[in-house]
ROROLUM-585395 format. One line per 2 residues: number of its first residue (from 1); their letters; for each residue x, y, z of N, C-alpha, C. Coordinates in steps of 0.2 Angstrom, whole numbers, m for minus. Example, Ala and Ser with C-alpha at 12.3 -4.5 7.8 and 13.67 -1.06 7.14 Angstrom:
residues 2
1) as) 66 m28 39 62 m22 39 66 m16 39 | 64 m11 35 68 m5 36 64 0 39
//
This chain:
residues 287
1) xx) 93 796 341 89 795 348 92 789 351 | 93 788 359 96 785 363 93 784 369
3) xx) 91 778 368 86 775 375 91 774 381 | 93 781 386 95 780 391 93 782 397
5) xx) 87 781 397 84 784 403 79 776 401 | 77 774 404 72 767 403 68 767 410
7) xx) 61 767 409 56 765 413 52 758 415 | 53 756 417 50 748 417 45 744 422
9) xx) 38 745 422 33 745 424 32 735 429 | 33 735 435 36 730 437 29 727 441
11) xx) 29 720 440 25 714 444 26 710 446 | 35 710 446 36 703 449 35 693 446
13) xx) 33 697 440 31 690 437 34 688 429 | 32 685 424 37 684 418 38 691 415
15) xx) 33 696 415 33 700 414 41 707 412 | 39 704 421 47 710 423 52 707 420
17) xx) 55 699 420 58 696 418 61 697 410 | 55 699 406 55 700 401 56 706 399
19) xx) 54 710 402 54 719 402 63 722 402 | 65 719 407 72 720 411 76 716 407
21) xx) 77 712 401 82 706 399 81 711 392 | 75 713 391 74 718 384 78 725 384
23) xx) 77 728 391 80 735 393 88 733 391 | 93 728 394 98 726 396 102 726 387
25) xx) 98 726 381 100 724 374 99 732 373 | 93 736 374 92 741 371 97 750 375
27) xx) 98 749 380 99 756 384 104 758 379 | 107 763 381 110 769 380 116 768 383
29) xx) 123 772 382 129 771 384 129 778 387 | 126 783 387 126 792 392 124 793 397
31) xx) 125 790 402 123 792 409 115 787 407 | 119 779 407 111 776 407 108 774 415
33) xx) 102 774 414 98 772 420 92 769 418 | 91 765 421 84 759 422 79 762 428
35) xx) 74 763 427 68 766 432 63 758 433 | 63 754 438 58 748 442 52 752 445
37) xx) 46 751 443 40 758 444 34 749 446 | 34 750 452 29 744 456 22 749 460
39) xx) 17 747 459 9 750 460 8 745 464 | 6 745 469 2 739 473 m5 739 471
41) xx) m8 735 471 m15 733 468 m20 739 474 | m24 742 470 m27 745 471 m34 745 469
43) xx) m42 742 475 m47 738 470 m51 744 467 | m52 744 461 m56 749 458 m62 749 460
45) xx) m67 754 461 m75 752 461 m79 751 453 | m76 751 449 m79 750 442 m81 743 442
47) xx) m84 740 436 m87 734 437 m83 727 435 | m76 732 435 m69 725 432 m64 726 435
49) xx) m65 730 440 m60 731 444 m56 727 447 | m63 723 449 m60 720 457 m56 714 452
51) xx) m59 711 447 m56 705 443 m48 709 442 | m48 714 438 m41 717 439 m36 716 445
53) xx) m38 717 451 m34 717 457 m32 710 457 | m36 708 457 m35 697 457 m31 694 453
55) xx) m31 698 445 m29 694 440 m22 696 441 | m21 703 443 m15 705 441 m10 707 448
57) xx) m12 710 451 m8 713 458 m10 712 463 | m2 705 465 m6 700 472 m7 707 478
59) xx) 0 712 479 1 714 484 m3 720 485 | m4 721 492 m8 724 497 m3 730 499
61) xx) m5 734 505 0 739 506 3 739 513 | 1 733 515 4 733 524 11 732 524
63) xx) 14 732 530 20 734 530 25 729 529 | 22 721 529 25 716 527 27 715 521
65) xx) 21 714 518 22 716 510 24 717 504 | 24 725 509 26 731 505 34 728 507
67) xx) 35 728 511 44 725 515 47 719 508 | 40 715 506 44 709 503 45 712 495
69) xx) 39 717 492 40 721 487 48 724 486 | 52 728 493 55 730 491 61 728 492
71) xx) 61 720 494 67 715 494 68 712 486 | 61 712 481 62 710 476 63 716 470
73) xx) 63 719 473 65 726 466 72 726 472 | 75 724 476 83 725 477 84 720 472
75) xx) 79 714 474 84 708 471 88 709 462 | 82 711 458 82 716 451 88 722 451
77) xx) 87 725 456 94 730 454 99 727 455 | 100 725 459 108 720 459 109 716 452
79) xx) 102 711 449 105 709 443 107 714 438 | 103 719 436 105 725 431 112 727 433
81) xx) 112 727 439 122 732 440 127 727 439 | 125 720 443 128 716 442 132 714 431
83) xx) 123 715 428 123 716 421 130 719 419 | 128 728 420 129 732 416 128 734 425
85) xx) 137 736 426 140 740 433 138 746 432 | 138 751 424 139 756 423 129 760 423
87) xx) 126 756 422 118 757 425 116 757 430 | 112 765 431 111 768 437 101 763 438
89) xx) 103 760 442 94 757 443 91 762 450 | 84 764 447 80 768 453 73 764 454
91) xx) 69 762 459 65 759 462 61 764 466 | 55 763 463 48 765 463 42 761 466
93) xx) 39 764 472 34 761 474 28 767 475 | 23 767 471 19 772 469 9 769 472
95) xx) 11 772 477 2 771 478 m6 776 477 | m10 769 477 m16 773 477 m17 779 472
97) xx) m14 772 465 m15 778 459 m15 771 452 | m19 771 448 m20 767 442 m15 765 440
99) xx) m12 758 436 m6 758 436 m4 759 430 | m7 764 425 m10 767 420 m5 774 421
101) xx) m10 777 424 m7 784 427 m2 786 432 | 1 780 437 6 779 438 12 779 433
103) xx) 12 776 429 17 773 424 18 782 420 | 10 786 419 12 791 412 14 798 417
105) xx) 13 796 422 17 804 429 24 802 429 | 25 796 431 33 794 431 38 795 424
107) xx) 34 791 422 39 793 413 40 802 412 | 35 802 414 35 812 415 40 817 418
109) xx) 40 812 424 45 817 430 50 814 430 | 53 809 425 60 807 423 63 810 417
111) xx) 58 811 413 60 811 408 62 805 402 | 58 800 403 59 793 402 62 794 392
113) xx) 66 791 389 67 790 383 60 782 381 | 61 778 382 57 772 384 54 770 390
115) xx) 50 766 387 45 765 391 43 757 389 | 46 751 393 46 744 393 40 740 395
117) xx) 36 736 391 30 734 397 30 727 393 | 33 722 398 32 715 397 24 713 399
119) xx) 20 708 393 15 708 392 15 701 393 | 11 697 396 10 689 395 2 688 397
121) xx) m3 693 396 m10 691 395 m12 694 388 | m18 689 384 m20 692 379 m28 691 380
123) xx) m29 700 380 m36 702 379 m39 701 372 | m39 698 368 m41 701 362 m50 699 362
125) xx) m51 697 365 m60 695 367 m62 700 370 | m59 702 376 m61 708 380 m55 713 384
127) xx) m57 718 380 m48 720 378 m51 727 384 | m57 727 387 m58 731 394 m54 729 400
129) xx) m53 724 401 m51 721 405 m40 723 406 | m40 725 399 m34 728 400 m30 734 404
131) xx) m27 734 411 m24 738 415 m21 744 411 | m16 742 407 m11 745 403 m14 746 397
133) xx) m14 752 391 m14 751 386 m9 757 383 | m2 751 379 2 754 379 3 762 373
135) xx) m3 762 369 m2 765 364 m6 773 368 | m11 773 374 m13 776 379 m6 781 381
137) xx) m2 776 383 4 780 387 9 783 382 | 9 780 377 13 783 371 10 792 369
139) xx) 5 789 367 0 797 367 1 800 372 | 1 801 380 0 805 383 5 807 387
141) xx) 11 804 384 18 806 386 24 808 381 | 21 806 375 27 807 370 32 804 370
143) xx) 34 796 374 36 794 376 35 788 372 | 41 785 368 41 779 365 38 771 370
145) xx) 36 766 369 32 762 372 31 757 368 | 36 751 371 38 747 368 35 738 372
147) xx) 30 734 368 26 729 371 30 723 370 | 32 720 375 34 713 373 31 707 375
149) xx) 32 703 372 26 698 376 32 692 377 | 32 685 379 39 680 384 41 676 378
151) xx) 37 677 371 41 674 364 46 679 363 | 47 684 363 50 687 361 57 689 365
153) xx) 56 687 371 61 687 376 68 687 373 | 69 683 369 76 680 366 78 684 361
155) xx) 73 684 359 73 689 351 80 694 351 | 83 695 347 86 702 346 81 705 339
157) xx) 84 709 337 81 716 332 84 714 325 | 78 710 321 82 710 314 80 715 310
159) xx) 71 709 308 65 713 304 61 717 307 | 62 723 306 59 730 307 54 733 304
161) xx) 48 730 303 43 736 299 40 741 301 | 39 743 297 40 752 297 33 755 294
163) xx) 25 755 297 19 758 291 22 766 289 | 23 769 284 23 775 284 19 778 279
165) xx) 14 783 279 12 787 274 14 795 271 | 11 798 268 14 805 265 19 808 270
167) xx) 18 806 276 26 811 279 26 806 284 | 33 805 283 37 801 288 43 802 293
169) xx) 40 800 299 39 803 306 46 803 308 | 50 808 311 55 810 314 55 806 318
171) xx) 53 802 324 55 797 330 56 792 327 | 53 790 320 53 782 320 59 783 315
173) xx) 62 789 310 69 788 309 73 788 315 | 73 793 319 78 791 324 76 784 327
175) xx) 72 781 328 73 774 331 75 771 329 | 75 772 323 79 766 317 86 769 315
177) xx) 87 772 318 94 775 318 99 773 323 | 93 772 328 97 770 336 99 762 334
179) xx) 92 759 332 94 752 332 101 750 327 | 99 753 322 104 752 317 111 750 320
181) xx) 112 756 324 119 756 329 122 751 332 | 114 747 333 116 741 339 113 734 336
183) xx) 110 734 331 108 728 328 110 728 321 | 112 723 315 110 723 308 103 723 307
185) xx) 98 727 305 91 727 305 90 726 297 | 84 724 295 82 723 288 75 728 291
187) xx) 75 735 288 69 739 287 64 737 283 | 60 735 284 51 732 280 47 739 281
189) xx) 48 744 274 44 748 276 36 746 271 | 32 749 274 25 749 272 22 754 270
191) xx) 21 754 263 17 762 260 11 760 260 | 8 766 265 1 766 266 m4 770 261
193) xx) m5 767 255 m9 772 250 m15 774 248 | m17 779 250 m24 782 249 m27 780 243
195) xx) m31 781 242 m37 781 233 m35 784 231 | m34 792 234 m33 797 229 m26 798 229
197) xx) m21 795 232 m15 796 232 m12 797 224 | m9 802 222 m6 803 216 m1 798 215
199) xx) m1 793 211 5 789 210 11 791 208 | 12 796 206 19 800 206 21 804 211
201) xx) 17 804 216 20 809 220 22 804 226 | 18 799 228 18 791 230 27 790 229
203) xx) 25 790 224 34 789 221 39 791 223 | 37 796 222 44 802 224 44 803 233
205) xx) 38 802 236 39 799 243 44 795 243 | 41 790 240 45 781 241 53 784 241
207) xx) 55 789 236 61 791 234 63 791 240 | 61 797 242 65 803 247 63 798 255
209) xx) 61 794 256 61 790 262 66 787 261 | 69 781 257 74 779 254 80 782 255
211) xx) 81 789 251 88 792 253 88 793 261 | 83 795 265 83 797 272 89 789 276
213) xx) 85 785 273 86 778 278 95 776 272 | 97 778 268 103 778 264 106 782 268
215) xx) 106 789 270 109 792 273 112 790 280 | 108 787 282 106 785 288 112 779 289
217) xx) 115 776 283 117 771 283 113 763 284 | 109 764 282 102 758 282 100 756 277
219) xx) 106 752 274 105 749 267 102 745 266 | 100 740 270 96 735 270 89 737 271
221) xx) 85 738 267 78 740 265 70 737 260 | 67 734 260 64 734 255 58 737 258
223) xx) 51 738 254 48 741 252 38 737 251 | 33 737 254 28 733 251 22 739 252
225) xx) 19 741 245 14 746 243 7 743 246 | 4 743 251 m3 743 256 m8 747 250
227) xx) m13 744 248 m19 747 245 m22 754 249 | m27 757 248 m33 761 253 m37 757 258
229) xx) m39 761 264 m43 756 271 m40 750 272 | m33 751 273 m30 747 276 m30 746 283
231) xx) m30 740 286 m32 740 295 m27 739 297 | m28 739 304 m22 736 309 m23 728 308
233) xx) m26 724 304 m27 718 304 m21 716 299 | m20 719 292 m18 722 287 m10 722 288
235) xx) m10 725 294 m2 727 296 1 722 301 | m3 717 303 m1 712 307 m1 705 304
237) xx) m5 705 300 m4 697 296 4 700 290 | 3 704 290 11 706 284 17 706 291
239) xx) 16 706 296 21 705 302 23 696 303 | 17 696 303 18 687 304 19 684 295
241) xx) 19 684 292 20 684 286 28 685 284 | 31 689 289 38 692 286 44 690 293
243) xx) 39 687 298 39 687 304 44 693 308 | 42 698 307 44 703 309 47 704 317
245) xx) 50 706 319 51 706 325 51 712 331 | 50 716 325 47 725 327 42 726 323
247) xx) 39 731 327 33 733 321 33 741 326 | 34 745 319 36 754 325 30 755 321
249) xx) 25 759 325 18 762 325 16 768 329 | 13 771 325 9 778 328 4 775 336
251) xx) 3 779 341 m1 776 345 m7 777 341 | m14 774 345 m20 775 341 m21 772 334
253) xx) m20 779 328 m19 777 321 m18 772 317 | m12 769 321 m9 762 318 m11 756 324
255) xx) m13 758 328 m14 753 334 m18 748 335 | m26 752 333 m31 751 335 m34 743 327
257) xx) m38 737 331 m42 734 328 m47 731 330 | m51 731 324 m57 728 325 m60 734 327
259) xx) m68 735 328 m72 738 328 m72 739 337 | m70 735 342 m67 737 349 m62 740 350
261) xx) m58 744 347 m53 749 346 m47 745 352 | m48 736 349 m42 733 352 m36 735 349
263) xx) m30 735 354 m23 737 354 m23 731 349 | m15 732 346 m13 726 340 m11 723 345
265) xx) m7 723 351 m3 718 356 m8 714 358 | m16 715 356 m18 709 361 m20 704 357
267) xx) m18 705 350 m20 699 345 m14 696 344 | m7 697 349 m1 693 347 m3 688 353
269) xx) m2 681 350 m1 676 356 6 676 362 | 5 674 367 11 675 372 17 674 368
271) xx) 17 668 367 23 665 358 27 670 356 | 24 676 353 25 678 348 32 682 349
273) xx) 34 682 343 42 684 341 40 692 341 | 35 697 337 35 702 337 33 706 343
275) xx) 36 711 342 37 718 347 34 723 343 | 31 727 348 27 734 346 30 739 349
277) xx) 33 742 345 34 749 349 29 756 345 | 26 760 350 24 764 350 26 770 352
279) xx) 28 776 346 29 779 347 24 785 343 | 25 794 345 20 799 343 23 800 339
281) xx) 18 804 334 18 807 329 20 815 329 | 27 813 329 32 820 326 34 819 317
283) xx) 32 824 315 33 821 306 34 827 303 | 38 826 298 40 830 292 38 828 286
285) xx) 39 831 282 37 831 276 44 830 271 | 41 822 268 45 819 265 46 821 257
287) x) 40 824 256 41 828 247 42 835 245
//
């Protein structure tokens, strides 16, 4: 798999800054392009709306504005070509639509490979308040969806953890196939094991994941066996533990924490070295 199509959900703030310096490490070499996807603030009538407009997107739609929005998505395609000449950049200005469901129609009518969203607020107290939730857009596009937050800006791609259980998902080999290509990556995979899980059949999984990621030329691997009811809390204290600097998860399933069905991204501090990518659940059977 090759992220050469990239969409990247724009506000002009550290955000983008981090969104577009991450896209520039990760694209594709095949007819790559970078998609700039800017929504003007739009006040909801919901009871969090209007705080959303305020906290998040200064700009209005008047003609001024809108004119100085699109002097600054010039000013971004020029650094990306400037970057990388061979990178086709397209600019989007999408209104009088969620900046949610703006983002999962566009990824759609591109055909987006990824989906970048530079992150520097953490809901983890009131995770309503969230504009974006990126494991939402992962779900509802099929479309990989990758969170960063401004610690991570520098980072490149070492430590990779991997949750996986009884069948291990086609996207997230190919993701690790992509990276491989482009980073020396140390794979941390995570056996997610039920109570009733057969422990010889557990095994022989462990196995056959193993040869997949040998095959694959992904030698650098190890391995740590997760008990039953395991959380999304569970999967993020062994990231910071390992200091991971990916963590590739199921949207929903592996996402959600706490009993507020908070995304994992809002309990990383701005700081934080790890990356979330969310991808769906395309899987085969590994026994």
């Amino acid at each position: 798999m090759s992220f050469d199509t990239i969409l990247i959900p724009v506000d002009f703030r550290v955000n983008t800054d981090v969104a577009i310096r991450k896209a520039l490490t990760l694209i594709g070499d095949t007819s790559p392009s970078i998609h700039l996807l800017h929504v003007p603030g739009v006040i909801s009538t919901s009871s969090f709306g209007y705080y959303r407009y305020l906290s998040k997107y200064p700009f209005s739609s008047n003609a001024q504005q809108i004119s100085e929005v699109k002097e600054k998505l010039e000013e971004w395609q020029r650094y990306i070509r400037k970057t990388r000449p061979d990178i086709s950049v397209c600019c989007w200005i999408t209104y009088n639509k969620s900046v949610e469901n703006a983002i999962i129609e566009k990824a759609k009518s591109i055909a987006a490979d990824l989906i970048i969203i530079g992150k520097s607020s953490q809901h983890s107290l009131l995770p309503f308040l969230n504009t974006v939730v990126s494991s939402r857009i992962a779900s509802q596009t099929g479309t990989a969806v990758l969170t960063v937050k401004p610690g991570a800006m520098s980072n490149t791609f070492r430590t990779v953890v991997v949750p996986v259980g009884p069948k291990f998902p086609e996207k997230k080999i190919s993701i690790l196939n992509s990276l491989g290509d482009k980073f020396f990556i140390h794979v941390r995979l995570l056996i997610l094991a039920e109570k009733d899980d057969n422990p010889s059949q557990l095994q022989t999984s462990l196995f056959s994941i193993c040869r997949v990621l040998k095959n694959l030329s992904l030698n650098n691997f190890s391995y740590k066996i997760l008990k039953s009811n395991t959380s999304g809390w569970d999967i993020l204290n062994y990231c910071r533990k390992v200091n991971a600097d990916l963590l590739i998860v199921h949207p929903e399933s592996e996402t959600r924490i706490g009993w507020l069905n908070k995304h994992i991204s809002d309990e990383l501090p701005v700081n934080s070295r790890t990356q979330i990518l969310a991808v769906s659940q395309t899987d085969f059977s590994i026994v």
